[in-house]
N, C-alpha and C positions, 0 to 999 in steps of 0.2 A: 682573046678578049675575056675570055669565061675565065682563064688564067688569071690574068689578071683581075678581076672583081676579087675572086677568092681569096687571091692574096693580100691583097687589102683589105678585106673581113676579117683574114687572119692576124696583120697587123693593128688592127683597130683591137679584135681581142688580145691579142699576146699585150698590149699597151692597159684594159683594161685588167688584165689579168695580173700583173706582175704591178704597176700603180695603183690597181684598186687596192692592194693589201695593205696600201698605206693611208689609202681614202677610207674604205668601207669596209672593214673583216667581212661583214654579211655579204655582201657583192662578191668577194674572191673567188667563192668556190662554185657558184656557178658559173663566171664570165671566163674562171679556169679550165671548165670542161668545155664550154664552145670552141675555145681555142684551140683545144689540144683536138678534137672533135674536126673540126672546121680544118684545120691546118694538116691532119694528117691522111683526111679527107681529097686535098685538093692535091697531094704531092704524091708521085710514083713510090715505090717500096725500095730501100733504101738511097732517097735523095734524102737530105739535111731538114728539118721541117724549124730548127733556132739551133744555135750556139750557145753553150755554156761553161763559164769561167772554167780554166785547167785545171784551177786549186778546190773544186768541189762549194767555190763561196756562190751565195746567192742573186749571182749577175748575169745576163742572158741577153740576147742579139738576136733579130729575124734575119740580120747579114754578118758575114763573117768581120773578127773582131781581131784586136790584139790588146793585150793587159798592159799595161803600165812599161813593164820592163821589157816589151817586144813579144810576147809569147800569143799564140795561136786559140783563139777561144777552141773548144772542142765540141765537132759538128754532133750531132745532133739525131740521127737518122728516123724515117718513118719508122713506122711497125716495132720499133722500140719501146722498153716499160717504163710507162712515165710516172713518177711518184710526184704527188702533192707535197712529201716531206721535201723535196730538192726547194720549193718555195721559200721565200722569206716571208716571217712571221708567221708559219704554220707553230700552233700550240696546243692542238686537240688532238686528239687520235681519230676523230670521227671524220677529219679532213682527210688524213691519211687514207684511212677507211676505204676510203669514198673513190680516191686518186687511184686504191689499188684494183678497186671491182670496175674501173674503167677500161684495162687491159679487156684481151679477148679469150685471156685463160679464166679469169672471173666470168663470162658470159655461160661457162661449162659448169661453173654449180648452180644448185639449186638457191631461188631467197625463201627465206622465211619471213620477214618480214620487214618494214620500213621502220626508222626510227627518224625524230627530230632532228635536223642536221644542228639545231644548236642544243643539244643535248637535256631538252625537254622532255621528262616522261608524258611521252605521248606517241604511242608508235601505229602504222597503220595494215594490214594486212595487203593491199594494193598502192603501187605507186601513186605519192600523193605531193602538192605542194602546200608552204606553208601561209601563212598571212604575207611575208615578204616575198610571197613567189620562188623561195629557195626550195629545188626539190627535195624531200626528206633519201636516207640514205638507205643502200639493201644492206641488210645483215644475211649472211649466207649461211648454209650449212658448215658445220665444224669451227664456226667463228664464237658462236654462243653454245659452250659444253656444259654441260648438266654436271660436271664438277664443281662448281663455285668457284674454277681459277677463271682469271683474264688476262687477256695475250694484247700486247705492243705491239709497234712498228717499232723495227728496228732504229729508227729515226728519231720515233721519238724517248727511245731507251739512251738514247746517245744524247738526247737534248735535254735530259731531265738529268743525268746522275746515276742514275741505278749501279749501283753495285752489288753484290753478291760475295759470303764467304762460304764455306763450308763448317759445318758443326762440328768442332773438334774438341778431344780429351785433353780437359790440362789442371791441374791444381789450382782452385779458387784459395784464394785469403783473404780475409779484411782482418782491419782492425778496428778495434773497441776503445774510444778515447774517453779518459774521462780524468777530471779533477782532484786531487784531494792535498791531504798535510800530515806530515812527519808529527809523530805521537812516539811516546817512551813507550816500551818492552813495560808492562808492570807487572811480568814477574824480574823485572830486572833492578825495580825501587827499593831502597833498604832505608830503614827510619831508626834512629838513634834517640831512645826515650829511656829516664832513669824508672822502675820497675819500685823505689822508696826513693824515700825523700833526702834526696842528696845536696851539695855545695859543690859548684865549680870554683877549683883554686887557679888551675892555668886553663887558656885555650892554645893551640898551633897555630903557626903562621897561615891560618886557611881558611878563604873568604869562599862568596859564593859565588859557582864558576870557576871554580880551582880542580884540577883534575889531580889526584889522590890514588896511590895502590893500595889494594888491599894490605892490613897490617900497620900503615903508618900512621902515626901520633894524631888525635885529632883534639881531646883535652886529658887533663889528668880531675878528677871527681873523689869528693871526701861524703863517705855515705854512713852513719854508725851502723843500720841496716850491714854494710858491706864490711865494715871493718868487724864486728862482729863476727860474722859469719866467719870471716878469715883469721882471727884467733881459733875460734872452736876448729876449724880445719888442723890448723899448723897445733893448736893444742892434741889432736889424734895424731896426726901422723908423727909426735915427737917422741907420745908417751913412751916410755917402756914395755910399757905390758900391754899396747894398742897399737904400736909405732905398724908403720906400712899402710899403702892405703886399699889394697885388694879388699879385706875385711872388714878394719875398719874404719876406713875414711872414706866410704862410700856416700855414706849420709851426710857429710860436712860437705862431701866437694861437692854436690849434688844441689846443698843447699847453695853456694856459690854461682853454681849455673845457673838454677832458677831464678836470681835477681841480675842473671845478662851479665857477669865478668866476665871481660874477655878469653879466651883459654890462652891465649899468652901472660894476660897477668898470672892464671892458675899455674902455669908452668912455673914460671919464678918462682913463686911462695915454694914450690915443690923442690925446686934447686937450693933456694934460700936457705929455705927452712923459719922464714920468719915472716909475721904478718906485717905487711906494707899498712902507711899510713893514707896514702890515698891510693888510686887503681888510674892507670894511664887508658882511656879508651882509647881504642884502634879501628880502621875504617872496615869495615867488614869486607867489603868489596872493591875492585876497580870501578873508577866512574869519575862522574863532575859532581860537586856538590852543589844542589839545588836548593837548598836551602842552610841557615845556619843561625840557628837563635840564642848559644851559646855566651856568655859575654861570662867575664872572670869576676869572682866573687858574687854570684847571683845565687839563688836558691831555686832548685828545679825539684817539680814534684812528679811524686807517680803520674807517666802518663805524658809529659811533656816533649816537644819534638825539638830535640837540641841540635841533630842533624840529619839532612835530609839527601843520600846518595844516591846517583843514579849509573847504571852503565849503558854507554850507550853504544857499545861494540855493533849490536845488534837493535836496531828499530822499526816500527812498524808506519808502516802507510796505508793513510787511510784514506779511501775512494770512493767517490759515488757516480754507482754506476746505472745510465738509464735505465728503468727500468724494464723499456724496449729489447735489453740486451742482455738481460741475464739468463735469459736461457738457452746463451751457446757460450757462456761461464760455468765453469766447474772448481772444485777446490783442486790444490792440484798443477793446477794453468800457469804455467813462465807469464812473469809482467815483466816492462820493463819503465823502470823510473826515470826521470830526467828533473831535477833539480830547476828551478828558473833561474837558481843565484848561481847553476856551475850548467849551461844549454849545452854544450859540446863534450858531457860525460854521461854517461847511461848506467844506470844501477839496476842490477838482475835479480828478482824475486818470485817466490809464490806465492799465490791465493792461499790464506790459511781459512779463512773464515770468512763466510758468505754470509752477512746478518739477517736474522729473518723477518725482518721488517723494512715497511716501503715509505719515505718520509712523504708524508700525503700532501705536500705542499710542493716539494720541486721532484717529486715522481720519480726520485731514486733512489737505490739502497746500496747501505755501506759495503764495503768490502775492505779486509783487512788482509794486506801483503808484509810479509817479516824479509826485509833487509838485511845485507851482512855491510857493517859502517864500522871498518878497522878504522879507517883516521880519522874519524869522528866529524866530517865535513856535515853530513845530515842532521841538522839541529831540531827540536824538539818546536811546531809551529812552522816551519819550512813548507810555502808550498811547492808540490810539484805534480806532474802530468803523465801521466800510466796511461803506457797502449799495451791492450790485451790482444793478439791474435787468436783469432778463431776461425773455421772451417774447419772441410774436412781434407787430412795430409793425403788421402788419393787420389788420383784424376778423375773429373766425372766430366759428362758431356758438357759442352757451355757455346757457348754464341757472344758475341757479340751487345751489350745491353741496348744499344742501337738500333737493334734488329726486333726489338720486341713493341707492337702495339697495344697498347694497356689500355681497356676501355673502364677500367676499375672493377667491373666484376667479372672480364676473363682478361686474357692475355692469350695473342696468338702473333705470329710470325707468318712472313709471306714467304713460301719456299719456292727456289727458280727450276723449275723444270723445261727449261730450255727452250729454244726458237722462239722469244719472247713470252712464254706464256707462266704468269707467275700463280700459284694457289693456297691460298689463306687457310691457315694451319691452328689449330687452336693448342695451349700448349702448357704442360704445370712447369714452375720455375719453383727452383730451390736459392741456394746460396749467392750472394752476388759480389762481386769484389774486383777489382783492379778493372771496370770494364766489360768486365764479364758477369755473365751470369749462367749458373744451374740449370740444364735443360733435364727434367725426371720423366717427362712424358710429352710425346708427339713429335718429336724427331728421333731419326737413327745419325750413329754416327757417318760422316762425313756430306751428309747432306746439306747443299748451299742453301742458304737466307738469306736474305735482300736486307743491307744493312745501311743503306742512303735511299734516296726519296719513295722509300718506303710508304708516308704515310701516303704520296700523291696515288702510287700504285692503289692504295686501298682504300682512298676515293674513287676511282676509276669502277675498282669492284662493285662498290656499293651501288655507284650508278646505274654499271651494268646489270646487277640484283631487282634494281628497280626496273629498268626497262622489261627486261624479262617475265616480271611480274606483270604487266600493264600487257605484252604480247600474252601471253595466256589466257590474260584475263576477255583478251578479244576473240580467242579461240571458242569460248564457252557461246551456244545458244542465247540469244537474250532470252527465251524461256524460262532456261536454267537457273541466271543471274537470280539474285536475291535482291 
């Protein structure tokens, strides 16, 4: 008869127990311990005291069961370790906690002291209950270490995510993006001006935008200035008694130079032997003509810009680079250019010139890259897009960027030191790139960090930090107290 009462106490809790979790969280974990209490109480050591699902899911029986597709719930026995984690809806660890120190291997430590079973700093030295009549929980010896780590249930390590990598050597890179536009080489501009006051008789079939070698016809120019000078030349190097120009035609041809004739027209007269009526100017250089103000029959004076050459073999790009980033820029540094009007070709340069100035409105400074533009696709005004890589080319320790807790004025990482027990690491970070980042101090190589629900672990901590604080505080004499 006594059999049966109990067992129907036991069934009244297992129903509060297992239903409550869906009625009351508050209710669960004490109507949980009656149960388990009550029911292993009344039954001999290893008979069945419930049945629970094969698959580990959260479904349970005070009589034996079968699942869906025919299979055997799985009994149950007394004197077995019951965890609060096998419950549905457990999502505290203090529940766990609680489920564990209910064993009889937990009745062989020591407590220190009780904490709020809902996890209210407020803890009490003697067993105590709360406003809701929920008993507060033991915290035992070795549960609460004087290291600053905090230890899980395996359960609820399983329930949260937790992961763990280990600290390893690998080459960090990022890249440096920034903006800029294709500019001329100007040591590479050449300007065609008469030096006296000359007349254009012809110009060349050559407009602006015409791309011109060096040497070829660009006008022919009637100068008295030029034509002058090129009698008195061909007058020395004719005479008899002067002829040659080693001695004495230094001074004539000299004067020739000095008002800019080409040395190819100077060569003729020398072949010739007679002074030409006008002088054919020639392009001094490869390039595209950029300008041309030239027109036939016009009157050009000292000083005017009749044409205007550029080569563009070679160009520069010019970049503004945050100012966040220039100091892991060096002169020196591979960029790499990418055009918007050509996205599927990449153009190789270097850093020649770091400018030393910071444009105090969009907070970056120029940087100047020299290109090599054999087929001349890079035009002068062209935007395009420079990624600079930086780091450093050796391996250094790194983690995970996932793994790091950033309070803004430190950074630390939770490192797993095993059987659940994780301990918060405080940590300098260097370089960071692909996902990674630079660990320079507080980790050794190959040591794990917690690189998923990390930051819940380090809530857990801080609670447990507080409790902790609050039991000590109860330790002290209220004499003492201030």
């Amino acid at each position: 008869m006594n059999r049966a009462v109990l067992t129907g106490v036991a069934a009244a809790a297992f129903v509060a127990a297992v239903g409550g979790a869906f009625v009351a969280d508050r209710a669960k974990h004490t109507t949980g311990s009656i149960f388990i209490a009550t029911r292993a109480a009344a039954t001999p050591a290893g008979t069945p005291i419930y049945y629970q699902d094969p698959d580990g899911k959260p479904f349970y029986s005070l009589t034996p069961k079968k699942t869906q597709d025919g299979r055997d719930y799985l009994p149950v026995p007394a004197g077995a370790d019951v965890s609060f984690d096998d419950f549905p809806h457990e999502e505290t660890s203090t529940t766990a906690s609680h489920a564990e120190h209910g064993d009889a291997k937990s009745a062989e430590r020591k407590i220190k002291y009780y904490r709020n079973p809902m996890g209210l700093p407020d803890t009490s030295p003697t067993p105590k209950k709360d406003s809701m009549g929920m008993d507060y929980i033991p915290v035992y010896e070795g549960e609460d270490s004087d290291d600053g780590s905090v230890k899980l249930s395996p359960g609820k390590i399983q329930r949260t995510g937790v992961q763990s990598k280990p600290a390893t050597r690998r080459v960090i890179r990022t890249l440096v993006r920034a903006p800029g536009t294709i500019q001329l080489d100007e040591r590479r501009i050449s300007v065609i001006s008469m030096r006296a006051e000359s007349w254009v008789q012809k110009v060349a079939n050559v407009t602006t935008g015409s791309h011109v070698r060096k040497g070829e016809p660009l006008m022919e120019i009637y100068s008295p200035a030029v034509a002058s000078a090129a009698a008195e030349y061909i007058s020395t190097i004719n005479s008899p008694t002067t002829s040659g120009v080693e001695r004495y035609g230094r001074g004539s041809r000299q004067r020739l130079m000095n008002l800019d004739v080409p040395e190819a027209a100077i060569a003729a007269m020398d072949k010739t032997r007679t002074a030409p009526i006008t002088i054919e100017w020639t392009a001094p250089r490869d390039g595209i003509v950029l300008e041309r103000n030239a027109t036939e029959g016009m009157r050009a004076q000292p000083g005017d810009v009749l044409f205007r050459v550029a080569d563009i073999s070679e160009v520069w790009a010019m970049i503004d680079v945050a100012e966040r980033d220039l100091g892991a820029i060096a002169v020196g540094q591979m960029v790499t250019i990418k055009a918007r009007s050509f996205p599927a070709r990449a153009f190789a340069g270097k850093i020649a010139v770091i400018y030393p100035q910071v444009n105090k409105e969009t907070r970056t400074a120029r940087v100047r890259v020299e290109l090599a533009n054999p087929d001349g696709v890079l035009l002068p005004d062209m935007y395009v897009d420079a990624e600079i890589e930086i780091g450093n080319p050796e391996p250094v320790l790194a983690i995970p960027v996932s793994a790091v807790l950033d309070t803004g004025r430190r950074q630390s990482v939770l490192v797993d030191k095993g059987q659940g027990r994780f301990e918060p690491r405080e940590v300098e970070l260097g370089q960071r790139g692909h996902d990674y980042v630079e660990v320079r101090k507080g980790l050794a190589d190959g040591e794990p960090v917690v690189v998923s629900a990390n930051f819940l672990i380090d809530a857990e901590s801080n609670l447990k930090a507080a409790l902790k604080g609050y039991a000590d505080a109860d330790k002290v004499p209220s004499g003492d107290r201030p």
